[in-house]
ROTIDREN-414080 format. One record per residue: residue in one letter; y, z negated, x of N, C-alpha, C in turn; residue number from 1. Coordinates in steps of 0.2 Angstrom, whole numbers, padded with zeros to 4 digits, always signed. Atoms other than C-alpha are relative to their C-alpha. Example, Ala and Ser with C-alpha at 12.3 -4.5 7.8 and 13.67 -1.06 7.14 Angstrom:
<seses>
SESE res    nY    nZ    nX   caY   caZ   caX    cY    cZ    cX   n
SESE   A -0006 +0000 +0004 -0022 -0039 +0062 +0006 +0000 +0004   1
SESE   S -0006 +0001 -0004 -0005 -0036 +0068 +0005 -0003 -0004   2
</seses>
This chain:
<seses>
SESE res    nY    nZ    nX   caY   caZ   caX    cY    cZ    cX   n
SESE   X -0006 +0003 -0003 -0194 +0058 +0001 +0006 -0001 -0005   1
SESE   X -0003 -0002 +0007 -0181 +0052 -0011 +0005 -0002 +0006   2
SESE   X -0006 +0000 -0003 -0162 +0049 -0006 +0003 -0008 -0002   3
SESE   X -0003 +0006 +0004 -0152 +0032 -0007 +0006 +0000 +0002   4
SESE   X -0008 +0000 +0000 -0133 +0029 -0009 +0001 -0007 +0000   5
SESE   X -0005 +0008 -0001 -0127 +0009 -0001 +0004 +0001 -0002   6
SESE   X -0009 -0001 +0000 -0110 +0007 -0008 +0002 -0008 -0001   7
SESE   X -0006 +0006 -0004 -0098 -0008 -0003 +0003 -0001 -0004   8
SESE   X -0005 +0002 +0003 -0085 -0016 -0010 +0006 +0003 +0007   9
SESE   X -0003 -0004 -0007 -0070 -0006 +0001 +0003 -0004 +0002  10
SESE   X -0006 +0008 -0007 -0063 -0023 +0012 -0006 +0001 +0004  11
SESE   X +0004 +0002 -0008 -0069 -0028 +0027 -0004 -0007 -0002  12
SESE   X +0005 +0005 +0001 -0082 -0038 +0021 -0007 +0002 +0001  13
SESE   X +0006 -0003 -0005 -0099 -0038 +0030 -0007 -0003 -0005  14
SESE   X +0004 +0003 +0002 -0109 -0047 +0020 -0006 +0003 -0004  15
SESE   X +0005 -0003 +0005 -0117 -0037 +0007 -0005 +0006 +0007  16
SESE   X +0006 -0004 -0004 -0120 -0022 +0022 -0004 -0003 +0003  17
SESE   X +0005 +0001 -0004 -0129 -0036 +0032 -0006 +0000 -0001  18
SESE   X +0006 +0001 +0001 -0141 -0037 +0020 -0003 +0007 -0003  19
SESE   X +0005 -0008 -0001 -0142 -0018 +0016 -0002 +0003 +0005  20
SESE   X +0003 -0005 -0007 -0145 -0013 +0035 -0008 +0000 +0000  21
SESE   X +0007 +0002 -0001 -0161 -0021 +0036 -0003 +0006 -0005  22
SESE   X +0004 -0004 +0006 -0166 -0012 +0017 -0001 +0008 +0003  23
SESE   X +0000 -0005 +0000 -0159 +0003 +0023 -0004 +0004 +0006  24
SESE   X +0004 -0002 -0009 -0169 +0004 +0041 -0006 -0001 -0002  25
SESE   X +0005 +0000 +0003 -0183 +0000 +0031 -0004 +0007 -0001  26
SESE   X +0002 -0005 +0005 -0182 +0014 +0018 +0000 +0008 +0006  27
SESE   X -0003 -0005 -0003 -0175 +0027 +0032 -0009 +0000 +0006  28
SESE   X +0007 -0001 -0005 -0193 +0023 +0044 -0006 +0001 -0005  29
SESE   X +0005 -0002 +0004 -0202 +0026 +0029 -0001 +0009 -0005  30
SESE   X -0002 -0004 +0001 -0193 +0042 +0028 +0003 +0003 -0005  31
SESE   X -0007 -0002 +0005 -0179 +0043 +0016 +0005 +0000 +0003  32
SESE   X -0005 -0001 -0002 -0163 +0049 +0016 +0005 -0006 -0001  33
SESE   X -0003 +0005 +0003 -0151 +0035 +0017 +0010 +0001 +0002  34
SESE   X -0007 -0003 -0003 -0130 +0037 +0018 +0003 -0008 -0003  35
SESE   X -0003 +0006 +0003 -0120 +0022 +0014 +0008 +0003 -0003  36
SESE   X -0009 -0004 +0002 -0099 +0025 +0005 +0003 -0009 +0001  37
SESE   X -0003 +0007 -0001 -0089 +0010 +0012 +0006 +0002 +0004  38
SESE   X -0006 -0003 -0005 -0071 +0015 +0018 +0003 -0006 +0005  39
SESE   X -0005 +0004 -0003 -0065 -0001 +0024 -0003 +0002 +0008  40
SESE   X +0000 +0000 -0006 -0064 -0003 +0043 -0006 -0003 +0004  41
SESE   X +0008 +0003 -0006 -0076 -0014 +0051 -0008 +0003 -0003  42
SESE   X +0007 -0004 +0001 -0092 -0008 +0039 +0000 +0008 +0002  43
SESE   X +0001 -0005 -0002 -0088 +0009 +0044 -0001 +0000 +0007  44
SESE   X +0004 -0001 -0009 -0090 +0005 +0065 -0005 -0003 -0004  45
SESE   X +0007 +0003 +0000 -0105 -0006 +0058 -0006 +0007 -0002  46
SESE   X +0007 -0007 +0003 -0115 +0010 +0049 +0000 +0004 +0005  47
SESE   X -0001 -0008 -0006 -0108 +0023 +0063 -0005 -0005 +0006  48
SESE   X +0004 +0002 -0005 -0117 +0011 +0075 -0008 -0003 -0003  49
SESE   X +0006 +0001 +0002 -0132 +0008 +0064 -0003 +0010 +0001  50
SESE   X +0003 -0008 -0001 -0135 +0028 +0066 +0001 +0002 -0008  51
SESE   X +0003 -0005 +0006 -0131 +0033 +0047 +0005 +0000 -0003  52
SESE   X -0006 -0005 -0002 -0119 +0043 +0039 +0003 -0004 -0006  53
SESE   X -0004 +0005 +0006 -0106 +0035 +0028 +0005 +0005 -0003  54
SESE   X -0004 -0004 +0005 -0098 +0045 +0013 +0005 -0003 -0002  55
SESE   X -0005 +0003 +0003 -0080 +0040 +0011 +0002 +0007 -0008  56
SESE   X -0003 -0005 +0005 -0074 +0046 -0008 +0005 +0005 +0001  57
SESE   X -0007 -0005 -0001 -0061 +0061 -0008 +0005 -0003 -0005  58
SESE   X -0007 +0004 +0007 -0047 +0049 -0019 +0004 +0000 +0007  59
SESE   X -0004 +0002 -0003 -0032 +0048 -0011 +0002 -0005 +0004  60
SESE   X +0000 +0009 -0001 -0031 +0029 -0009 -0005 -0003 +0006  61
SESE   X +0004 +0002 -0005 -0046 +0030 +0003 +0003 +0005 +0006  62
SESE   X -0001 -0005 -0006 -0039 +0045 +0015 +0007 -0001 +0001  63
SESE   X -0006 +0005 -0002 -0022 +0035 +0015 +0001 -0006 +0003  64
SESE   X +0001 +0006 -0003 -0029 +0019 +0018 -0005 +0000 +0007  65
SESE   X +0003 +0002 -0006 -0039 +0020 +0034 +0007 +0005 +0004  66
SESE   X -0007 -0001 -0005 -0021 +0027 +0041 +0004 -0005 +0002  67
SESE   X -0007 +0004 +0000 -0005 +0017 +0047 +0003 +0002 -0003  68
SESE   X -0004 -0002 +0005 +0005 +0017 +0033 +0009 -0002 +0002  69
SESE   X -0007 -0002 -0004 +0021 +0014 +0046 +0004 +0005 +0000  70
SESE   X -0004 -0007 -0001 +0035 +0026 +0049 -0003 +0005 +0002  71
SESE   X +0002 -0004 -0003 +0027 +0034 +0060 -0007 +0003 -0002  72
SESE   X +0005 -0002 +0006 +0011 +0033 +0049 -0002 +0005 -0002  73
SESE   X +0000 -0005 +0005 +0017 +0042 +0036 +0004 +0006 +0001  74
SESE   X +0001 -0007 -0002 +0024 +0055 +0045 -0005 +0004 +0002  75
SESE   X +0004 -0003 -0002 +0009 +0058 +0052 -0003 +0005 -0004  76
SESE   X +0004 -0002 +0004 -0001 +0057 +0037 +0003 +0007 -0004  77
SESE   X -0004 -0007 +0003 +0013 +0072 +0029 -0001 +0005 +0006  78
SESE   X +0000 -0008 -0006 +0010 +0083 +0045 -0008 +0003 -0001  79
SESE   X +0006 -0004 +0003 -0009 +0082 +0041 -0003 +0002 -0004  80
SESE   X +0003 -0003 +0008 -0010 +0087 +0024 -0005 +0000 -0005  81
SESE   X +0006 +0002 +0003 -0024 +0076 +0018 -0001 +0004 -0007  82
SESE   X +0001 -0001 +0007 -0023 +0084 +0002 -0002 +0008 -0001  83
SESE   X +0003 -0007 -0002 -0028 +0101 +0009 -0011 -0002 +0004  84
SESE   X +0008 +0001 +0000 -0045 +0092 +0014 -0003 -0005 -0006  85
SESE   X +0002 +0003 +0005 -0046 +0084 -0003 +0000 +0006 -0006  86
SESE   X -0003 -0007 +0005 -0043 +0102 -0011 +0003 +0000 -0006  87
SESE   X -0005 +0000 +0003 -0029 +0100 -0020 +0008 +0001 +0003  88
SESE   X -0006 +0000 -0001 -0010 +0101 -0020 +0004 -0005 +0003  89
SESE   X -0002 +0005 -0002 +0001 +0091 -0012 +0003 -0005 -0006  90
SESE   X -0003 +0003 +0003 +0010 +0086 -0028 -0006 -0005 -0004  91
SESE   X +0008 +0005 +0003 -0009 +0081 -0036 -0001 -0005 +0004  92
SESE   X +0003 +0003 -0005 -0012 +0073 -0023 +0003 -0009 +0002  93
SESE   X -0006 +0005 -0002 +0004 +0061 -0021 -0001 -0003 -0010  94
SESE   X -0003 +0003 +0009 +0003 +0059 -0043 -0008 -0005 +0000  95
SESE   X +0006 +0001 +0001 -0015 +0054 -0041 +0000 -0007 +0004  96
SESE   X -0001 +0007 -0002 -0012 +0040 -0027 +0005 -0003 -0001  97
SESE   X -0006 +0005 +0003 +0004 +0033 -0035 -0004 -0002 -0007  98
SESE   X +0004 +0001 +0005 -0009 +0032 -0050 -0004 -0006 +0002  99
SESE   X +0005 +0007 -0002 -0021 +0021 -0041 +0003 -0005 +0004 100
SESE   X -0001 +0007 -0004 -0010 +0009 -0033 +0002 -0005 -0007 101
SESE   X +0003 +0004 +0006 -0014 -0007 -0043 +0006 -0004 -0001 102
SESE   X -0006 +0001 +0000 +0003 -0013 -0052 -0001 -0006 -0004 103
SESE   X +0001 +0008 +0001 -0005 -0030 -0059 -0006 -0004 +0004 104
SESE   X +0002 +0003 -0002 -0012 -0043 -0050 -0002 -0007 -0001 105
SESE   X +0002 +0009 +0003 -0022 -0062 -0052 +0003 -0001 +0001 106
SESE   X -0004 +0006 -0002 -0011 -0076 -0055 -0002 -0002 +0006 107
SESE   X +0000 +0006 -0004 -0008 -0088 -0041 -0004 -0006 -0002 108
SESE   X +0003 +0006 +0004 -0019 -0104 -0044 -0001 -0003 +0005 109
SESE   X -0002 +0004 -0007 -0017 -0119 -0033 -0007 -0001 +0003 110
SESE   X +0007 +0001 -0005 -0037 -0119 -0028 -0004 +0008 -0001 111
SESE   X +0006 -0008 -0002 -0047 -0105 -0022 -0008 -0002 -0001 112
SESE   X +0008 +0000 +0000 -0066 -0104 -0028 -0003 +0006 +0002 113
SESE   X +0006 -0006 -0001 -0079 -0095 -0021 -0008 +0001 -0002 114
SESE   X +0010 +0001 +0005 -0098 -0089 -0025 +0000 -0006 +0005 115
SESE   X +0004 +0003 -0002 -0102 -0104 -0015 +0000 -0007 -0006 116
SESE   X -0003 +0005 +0005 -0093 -0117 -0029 -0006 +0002 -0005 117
</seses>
């Protein structure tokens, strides 16, 4: 029995899992272990409703993003001290996702290509 790890791109993009469910329903009736790591929002109900277990990373930036990042948000998210389920301090915790938010980004370009182009 070996083990296999699916992992996403973390937006709500459905398209890669559609075509790992099938592999992973496959692999798992032939009895492997299978877990997917996909934070975003819609492929986490897709895997929770396929029956199999999804490993979100312990980085900051994924246990702040499946939150509201509103007022009421991020009081929340300060009351529940994610950073006590990520085993560190609150100050690591805050230095590490102000590290990972992304401070450049692609130009604007007047046409949009995709893989289909």
């Amino acid at each position: 029995m070996a083990r296999f790890l699916f992992t996403t791109l973390p937006w709500n993009d459905l398209g890669l899992l559609a075509r790992s469910l099938p592999i992973a329903r496959g692999l798992a009736a032939r009895g492997h272990k299978i877990a997917f790591s996909s934070p975003a929002k819609a492929p986490r109900a897709l895997i929770s409703e396929a029956g199999f277990d999804n490993l979100i990373p312990k980085h900051p930036i994924y246990l702040v993003r499946k939150r509201d990042i509103g007022l009421k948000g991020s009081a929340r998210l300060i009351r529940s001290k994610p950073w006590e389920d990520a085993g560190m301090s609150a100050f690591k915790f805050f230095i590490k996702f102000i590290k990972a938010i992304p401070l450049k980004f692609a130009p604007q370009t007047p046409e949009v290509w995709s893989m289909d182009h």
